[in-house]
PDB file of N, CA, C and O in Angstrom, chain B, residues numbered from 101:
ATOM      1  N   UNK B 101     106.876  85.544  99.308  1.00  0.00           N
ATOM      2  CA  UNK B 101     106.755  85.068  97.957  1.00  0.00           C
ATOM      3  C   UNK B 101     107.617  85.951  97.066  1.00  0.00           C
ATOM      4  O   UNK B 101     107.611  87.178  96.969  1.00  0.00           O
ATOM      5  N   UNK B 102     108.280  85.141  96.505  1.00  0.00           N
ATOM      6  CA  UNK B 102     109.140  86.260  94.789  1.00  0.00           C
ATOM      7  C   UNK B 102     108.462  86.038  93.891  1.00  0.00           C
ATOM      8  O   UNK B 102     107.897  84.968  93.667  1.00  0.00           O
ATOM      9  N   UNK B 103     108.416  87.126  93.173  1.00  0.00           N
ATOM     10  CA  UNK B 103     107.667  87.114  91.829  1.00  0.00           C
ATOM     11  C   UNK B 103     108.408  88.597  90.960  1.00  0.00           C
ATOM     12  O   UNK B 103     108.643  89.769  91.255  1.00  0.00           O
ATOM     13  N   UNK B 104     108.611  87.517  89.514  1.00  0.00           N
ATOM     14  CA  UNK B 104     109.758  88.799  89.311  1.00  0.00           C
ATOM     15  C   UNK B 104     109.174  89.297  87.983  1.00  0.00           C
ATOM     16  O   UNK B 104     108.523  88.425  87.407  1.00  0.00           O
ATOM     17  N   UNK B 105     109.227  90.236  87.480  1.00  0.00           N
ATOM     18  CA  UNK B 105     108.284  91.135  86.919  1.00  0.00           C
ATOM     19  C   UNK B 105     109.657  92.513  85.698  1.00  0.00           C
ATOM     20  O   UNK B 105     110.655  93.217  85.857  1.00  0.00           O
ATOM     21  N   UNK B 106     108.795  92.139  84.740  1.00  0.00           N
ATOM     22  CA  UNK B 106     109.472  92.934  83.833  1.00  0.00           C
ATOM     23  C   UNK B 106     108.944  94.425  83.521  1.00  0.00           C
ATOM     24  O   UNK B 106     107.764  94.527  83.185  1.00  0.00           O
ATOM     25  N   UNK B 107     109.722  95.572  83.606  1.00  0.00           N
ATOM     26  CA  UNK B 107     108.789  96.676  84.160  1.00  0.00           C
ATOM     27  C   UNK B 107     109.514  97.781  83.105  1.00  0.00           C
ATOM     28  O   UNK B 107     110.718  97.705  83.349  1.00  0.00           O
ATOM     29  N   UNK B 108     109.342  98.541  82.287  1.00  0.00           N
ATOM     30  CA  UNK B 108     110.557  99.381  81.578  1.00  0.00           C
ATOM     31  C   UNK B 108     111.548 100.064  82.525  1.00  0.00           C
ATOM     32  O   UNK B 108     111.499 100.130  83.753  1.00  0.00           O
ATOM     33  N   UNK B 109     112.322 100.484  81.804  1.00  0.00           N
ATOM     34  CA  UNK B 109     113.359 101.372  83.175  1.00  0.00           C
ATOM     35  C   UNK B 109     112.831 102.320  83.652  1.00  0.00           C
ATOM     36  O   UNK B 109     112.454 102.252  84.822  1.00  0.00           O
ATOM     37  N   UNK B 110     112.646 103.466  82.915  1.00  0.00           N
ATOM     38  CA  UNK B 110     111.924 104.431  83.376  1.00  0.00           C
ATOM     39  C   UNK B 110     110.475 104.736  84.614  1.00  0.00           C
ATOM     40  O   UNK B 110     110.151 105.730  85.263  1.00  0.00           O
ATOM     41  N   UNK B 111     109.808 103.128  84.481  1.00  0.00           N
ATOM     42  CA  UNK B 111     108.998 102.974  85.337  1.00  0.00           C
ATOM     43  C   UNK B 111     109.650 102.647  86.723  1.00  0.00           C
ATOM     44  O   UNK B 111     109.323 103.186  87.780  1.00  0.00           O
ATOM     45  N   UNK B 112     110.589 101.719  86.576  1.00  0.00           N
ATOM     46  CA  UNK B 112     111.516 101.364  87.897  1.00  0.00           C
ATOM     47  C   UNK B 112     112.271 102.377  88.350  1.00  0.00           C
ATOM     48  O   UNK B 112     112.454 102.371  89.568  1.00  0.00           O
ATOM     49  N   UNK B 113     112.972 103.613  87.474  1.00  0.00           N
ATOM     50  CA  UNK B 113     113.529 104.467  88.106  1.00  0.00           C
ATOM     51  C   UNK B 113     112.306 105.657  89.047  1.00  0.00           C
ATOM     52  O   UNK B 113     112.623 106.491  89.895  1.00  0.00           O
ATOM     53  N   UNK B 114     111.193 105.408  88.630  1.00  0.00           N
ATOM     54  CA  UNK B 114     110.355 106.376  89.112  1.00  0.00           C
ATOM     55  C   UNK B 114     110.163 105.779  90.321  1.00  0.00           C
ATOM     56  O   UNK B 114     110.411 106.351  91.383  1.00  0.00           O
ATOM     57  N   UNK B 115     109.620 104.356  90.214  1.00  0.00           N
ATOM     58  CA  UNK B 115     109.225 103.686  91.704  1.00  0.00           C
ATOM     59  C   UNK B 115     110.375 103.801  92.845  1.00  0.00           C
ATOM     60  O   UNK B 115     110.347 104.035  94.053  1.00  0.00           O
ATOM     61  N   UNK B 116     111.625 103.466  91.693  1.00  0.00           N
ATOM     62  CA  UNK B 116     112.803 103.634  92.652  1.00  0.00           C
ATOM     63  C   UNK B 116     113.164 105.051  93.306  1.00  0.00           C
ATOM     64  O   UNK B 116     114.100 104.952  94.100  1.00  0.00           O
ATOM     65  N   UNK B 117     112.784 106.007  93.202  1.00  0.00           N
ATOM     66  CA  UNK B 117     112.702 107.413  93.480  1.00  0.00           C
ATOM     67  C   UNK B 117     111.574 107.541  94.604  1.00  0.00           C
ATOM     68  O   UNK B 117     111.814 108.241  95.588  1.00  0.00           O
ATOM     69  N   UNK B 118     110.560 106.995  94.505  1.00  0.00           N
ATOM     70  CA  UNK B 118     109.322 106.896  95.702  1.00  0.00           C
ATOM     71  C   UNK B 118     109.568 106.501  96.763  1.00  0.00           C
ATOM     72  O   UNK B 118     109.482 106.994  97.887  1.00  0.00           O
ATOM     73  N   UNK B 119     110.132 104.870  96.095  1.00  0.00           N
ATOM     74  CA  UNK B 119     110.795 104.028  97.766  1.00  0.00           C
ATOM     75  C   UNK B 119     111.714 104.580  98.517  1.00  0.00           C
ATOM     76  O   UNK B 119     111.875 104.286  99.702  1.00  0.00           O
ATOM     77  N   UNK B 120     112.607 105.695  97.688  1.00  0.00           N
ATOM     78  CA  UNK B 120     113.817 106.432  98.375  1.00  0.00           C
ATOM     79  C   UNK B 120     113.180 107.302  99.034  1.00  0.00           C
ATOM     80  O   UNK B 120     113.677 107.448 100.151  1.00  0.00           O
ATOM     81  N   UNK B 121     112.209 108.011  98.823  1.00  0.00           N
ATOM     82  CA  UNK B 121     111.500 109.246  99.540  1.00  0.00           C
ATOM     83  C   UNK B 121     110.926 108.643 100.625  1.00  0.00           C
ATOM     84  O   UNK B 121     111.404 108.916 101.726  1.00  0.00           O
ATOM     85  N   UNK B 122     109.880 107.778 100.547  1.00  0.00           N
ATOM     86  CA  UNK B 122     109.326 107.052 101.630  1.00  0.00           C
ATOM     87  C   UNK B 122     110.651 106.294 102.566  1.00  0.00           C
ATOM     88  O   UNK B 122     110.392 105.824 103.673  1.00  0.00           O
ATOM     89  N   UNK B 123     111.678 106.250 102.154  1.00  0.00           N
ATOM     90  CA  UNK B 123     112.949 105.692 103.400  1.00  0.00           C
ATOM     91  C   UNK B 123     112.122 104.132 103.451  1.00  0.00           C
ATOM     92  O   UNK B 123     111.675 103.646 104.490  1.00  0.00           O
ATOM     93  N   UNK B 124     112.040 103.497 102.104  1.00  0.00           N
ATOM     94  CA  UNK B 124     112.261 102.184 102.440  1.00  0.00           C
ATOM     95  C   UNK B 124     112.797 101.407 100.740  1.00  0.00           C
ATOM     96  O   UNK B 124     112.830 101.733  99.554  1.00  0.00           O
ATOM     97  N   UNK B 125     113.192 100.054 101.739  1.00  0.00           N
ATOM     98  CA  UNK B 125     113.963  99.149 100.098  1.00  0.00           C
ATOM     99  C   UNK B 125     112.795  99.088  99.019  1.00  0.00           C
ATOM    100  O   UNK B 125     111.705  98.779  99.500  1.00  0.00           O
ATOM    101  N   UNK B 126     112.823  99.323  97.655  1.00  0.00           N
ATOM    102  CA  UNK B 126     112.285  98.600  96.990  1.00  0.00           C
ATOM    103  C   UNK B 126     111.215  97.918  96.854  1.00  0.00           C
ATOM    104  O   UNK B 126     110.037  98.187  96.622  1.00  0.00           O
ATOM    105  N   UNK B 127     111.990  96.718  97.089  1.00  0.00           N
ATOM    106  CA  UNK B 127     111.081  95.532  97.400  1.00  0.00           C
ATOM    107  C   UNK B 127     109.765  95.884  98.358  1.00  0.00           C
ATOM    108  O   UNK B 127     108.622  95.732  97.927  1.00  0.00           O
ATOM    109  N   UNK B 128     110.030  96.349  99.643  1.00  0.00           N
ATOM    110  CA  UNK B 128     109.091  96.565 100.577  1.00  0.00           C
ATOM    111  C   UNK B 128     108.085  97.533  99.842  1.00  0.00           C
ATOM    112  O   UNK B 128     106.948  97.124  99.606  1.00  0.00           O
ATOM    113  N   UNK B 129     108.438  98.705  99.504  1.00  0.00           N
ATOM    114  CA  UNK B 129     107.737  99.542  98.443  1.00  0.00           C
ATOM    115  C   UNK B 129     106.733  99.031  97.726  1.00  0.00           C
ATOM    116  O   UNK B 129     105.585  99.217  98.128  1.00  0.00           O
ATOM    117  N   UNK B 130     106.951  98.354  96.635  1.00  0.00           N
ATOM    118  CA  UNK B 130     106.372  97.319  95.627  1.00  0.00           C
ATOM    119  C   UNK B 130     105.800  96.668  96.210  1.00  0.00           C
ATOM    120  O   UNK B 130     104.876  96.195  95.549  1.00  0.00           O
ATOM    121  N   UNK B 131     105.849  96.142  97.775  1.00  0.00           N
ATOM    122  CA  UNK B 131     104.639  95.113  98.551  1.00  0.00           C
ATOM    123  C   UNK B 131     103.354  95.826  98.590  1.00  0.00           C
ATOM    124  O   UNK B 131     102.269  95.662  98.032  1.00  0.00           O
ATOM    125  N   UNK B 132     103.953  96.885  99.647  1.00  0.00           N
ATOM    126  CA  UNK B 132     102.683  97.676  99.647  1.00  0.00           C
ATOM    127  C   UNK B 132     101.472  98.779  98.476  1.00  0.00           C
ATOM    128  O   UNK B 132     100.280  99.022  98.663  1.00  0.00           O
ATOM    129  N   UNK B 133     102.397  99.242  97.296  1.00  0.00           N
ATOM    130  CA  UNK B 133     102.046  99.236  96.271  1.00  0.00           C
ATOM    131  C   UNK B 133     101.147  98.686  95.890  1.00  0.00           C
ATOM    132  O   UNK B 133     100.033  99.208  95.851  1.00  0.00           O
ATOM    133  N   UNK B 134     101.501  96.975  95.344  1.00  0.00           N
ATOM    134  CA  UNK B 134     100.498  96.061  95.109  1.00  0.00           C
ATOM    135  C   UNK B 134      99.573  95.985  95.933  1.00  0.00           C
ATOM    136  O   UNK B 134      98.444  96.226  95.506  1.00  0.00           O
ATOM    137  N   UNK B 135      99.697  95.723  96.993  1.00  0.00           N
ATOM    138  CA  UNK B 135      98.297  95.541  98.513  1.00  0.00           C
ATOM    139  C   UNK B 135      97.401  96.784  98.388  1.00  0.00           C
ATOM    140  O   UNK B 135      96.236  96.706  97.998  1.00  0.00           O
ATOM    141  N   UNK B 136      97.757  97.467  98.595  1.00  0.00           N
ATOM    142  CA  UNK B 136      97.370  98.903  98.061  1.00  0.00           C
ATOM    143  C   UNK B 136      96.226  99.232  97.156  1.00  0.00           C
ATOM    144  O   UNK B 136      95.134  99.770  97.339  1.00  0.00           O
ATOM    145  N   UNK B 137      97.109  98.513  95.665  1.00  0.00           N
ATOM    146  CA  UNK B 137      96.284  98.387  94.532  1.00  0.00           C
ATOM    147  C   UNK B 137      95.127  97.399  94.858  1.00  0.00           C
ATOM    148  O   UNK B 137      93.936  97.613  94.630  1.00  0.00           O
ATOM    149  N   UNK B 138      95.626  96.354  95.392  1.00  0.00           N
ATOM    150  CA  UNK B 138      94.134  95.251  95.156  1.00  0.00           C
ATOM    151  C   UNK B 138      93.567  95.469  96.157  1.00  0.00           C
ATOM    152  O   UNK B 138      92.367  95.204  96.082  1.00  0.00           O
ATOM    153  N   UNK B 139      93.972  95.932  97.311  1.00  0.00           N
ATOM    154  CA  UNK B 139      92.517  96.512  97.946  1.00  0.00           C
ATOM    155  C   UNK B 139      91.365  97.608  97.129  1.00  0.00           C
ATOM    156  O   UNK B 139      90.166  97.395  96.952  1.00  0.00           O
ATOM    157  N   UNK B 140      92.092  98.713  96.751  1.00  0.00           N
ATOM    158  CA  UNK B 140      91.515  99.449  95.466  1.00  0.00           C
ATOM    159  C   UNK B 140      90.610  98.855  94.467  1.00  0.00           C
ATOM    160  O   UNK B 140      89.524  99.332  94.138  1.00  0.00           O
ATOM    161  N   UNK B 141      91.101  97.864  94.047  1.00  0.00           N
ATOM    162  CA  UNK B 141      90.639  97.118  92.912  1.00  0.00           C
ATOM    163  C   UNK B 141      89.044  96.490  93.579  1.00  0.00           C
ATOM    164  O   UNK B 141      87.896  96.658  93.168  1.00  0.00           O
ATOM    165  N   UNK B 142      89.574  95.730  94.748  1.00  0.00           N
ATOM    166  CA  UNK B 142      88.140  94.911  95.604  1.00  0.00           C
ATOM    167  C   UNK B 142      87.231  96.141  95.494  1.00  0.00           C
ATOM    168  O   UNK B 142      86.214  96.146  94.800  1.00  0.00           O
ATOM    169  N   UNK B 143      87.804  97.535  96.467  1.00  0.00           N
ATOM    170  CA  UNK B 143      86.506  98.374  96.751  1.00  0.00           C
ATOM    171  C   UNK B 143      85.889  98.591  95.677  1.00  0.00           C
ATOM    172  O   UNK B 143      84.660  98.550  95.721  1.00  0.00           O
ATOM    173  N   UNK B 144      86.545  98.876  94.440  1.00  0.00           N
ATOM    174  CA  UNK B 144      85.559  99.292  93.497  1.00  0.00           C
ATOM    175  C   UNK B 144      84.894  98.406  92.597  1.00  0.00           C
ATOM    176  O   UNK B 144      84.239  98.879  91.668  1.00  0.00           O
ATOM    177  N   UNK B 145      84.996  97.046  92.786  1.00  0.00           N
ATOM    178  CA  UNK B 145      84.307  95.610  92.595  1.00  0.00           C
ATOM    179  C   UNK B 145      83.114  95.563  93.171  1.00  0.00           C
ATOM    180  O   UNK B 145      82.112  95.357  92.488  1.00  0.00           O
ATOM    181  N   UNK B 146      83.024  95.818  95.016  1.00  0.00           N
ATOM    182  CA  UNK B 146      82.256  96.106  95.702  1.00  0.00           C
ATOM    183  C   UNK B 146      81.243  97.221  95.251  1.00  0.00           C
ATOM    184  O   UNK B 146      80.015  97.137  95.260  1.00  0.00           O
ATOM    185  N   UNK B 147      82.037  98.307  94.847  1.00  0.00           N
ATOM    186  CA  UNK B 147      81.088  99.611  94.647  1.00  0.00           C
ATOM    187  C   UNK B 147      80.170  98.947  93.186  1.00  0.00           C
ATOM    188  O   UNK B 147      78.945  99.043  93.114  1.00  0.00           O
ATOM    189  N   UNK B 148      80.874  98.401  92.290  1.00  0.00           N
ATOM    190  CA  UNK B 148      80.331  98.117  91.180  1.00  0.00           C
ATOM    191  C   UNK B 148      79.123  97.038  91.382  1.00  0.00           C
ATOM    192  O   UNK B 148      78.130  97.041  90.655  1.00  0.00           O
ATOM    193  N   UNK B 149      79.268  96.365  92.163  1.00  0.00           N
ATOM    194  CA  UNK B 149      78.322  95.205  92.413  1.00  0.00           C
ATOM    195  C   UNK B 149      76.838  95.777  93.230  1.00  0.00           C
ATOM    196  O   UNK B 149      75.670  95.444  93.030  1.00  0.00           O
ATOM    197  N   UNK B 150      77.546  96.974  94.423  1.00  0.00           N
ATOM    198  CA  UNK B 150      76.575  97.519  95.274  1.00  0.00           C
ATOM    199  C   UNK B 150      75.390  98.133  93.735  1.00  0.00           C
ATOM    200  O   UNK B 150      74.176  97.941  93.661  1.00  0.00           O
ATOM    201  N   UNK B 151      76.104  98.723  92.907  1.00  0.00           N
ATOM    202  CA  UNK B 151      75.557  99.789  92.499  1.00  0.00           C
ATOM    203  C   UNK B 151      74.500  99.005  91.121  1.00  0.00           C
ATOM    204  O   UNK B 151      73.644  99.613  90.479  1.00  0.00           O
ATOM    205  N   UNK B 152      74.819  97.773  90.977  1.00  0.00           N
ATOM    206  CA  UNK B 152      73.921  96.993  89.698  1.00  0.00           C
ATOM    207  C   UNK B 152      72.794  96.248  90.819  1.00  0.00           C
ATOM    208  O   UNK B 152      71.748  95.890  90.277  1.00  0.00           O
ATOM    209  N   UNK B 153      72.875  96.036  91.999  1.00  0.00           N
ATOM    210  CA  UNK B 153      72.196  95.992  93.144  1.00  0.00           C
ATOM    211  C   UNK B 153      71.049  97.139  93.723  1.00  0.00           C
ATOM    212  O   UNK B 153      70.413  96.534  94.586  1.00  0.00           O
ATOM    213  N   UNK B 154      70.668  98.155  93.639  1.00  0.00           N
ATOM    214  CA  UNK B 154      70.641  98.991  94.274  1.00  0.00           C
ATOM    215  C   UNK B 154      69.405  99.080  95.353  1.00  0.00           C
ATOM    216  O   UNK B 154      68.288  98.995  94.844  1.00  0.00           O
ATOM    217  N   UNK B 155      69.461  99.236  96.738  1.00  0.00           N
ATOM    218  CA  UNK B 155      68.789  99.425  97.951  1.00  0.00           C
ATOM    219  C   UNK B 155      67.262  99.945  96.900  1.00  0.00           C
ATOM    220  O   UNK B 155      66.992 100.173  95.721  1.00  0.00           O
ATOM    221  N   UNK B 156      66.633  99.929  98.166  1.00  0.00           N
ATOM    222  CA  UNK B 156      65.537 100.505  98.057  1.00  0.00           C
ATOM    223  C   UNK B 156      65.092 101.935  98.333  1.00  0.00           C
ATOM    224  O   UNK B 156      65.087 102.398  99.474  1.00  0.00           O
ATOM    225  N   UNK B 157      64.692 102.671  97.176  1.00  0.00           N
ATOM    226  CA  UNK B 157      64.695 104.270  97.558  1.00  0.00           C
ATOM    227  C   UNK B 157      64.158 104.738  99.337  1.00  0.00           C
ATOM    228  O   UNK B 157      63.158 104.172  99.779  1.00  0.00           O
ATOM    229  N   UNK B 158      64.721 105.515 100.007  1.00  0.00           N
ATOM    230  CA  UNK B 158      63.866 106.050 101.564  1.00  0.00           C
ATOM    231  C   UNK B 158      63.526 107.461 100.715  1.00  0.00           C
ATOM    232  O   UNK B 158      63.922 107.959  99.661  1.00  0.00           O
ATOM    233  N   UNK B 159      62.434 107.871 101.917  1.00  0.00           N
ATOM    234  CA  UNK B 159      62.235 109.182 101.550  1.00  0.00           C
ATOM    235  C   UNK B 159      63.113 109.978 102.791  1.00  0.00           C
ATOM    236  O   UNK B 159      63.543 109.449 103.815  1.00  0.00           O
ATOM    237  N   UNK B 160      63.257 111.524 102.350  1.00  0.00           N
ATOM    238  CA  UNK B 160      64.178 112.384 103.009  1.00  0.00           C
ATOM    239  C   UNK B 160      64.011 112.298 104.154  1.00  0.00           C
ATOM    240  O   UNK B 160      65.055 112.149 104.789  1.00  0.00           O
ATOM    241  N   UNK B 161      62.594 112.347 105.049  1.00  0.00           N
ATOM    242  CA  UNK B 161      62.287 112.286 105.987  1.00  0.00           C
ATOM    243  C   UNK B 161      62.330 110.836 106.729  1.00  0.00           C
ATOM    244  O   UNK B 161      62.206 110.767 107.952  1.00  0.00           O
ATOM    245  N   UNK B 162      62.512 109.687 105.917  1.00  0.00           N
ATOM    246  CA  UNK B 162      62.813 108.522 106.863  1.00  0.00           C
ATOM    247  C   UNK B 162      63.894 108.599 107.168  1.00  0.00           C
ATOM    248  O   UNK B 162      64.277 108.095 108.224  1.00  0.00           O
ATOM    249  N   UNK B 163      64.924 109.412 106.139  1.00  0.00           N
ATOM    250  CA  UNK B 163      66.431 108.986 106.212  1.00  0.00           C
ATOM    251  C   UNK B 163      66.761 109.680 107.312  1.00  0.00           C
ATOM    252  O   UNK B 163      67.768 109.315 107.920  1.00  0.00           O
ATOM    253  N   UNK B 164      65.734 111.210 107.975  1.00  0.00           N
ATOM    254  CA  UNK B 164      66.176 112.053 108.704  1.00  0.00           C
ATOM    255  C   UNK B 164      66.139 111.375 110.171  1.00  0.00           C
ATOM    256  O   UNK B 164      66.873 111.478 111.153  1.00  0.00           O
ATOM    257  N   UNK B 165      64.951 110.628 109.891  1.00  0.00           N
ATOM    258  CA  UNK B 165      64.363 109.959 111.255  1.00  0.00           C
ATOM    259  C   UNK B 165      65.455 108.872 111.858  1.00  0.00           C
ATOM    260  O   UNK B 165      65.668 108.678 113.055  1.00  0.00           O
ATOM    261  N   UNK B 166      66.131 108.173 110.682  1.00  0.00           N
ATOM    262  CA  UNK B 166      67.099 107.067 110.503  1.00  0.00           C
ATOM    263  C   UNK B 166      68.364 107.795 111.079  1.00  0.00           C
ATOM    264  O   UNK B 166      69.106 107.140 111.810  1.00  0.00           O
ATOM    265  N   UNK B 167      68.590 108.785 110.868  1.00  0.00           N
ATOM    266  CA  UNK B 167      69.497 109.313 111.509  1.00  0.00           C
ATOM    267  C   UNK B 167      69.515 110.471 112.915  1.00  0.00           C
ATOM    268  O   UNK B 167      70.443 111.057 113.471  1.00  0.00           O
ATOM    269  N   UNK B 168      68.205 110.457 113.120  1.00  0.00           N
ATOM    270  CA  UNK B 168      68.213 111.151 114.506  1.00  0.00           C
ATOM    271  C   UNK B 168      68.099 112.290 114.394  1.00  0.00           C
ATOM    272  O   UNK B 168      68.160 113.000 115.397  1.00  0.00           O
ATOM    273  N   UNK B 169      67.840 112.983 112.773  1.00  0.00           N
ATOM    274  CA  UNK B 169      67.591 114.138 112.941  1.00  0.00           C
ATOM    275  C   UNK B 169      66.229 114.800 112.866  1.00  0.00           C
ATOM    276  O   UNK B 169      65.300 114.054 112.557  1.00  0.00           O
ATOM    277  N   UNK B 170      65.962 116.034 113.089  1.00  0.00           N
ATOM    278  CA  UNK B 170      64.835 116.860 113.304  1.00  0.00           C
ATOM    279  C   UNK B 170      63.870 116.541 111.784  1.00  0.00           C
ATOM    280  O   UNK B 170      64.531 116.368 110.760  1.00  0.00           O
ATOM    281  N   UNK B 171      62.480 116.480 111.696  1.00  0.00           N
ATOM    282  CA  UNK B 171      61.814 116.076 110.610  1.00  0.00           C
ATOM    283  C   UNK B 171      61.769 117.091 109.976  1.00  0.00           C
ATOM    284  O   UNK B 171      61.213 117.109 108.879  1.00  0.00           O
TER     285      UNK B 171
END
């Protein structure tokens, strides 16, 4: 997919400085960038949703038991 995007210079010369360090074009850069970002974006959607949700309190000792450790 193309999608073309207006960015100031200064922002493109910076990205363009990253993609050169990482030894790849641009373009490829900016793919993963974005993917990157919206995975980011989901987890903390997730975290936000977990957290207006929230489990049911354990006590220390179930959690210990839950995990196999000594009471």
């Amino acid at each position: 997919m193309t999608i073309t995007v207006e960015i100031p210079e200064d922002v493109e010369a910076s990205l363009s400085l990253e993609a050169q360090a990482c030894g790849l074009p641009l373009s490829e850069f900016l793919g993963a960038y974005l993917t990157e970002a919206s995975e980011d974006i989901r987890a903390c959607q997730e975290a936000e949703a977990r957290l207006e949700a929230p489990m049911n309190p354990i006590s220390g000792s179930d959690l210990r038991k839950h995990l196999g450790l000594p009471s």
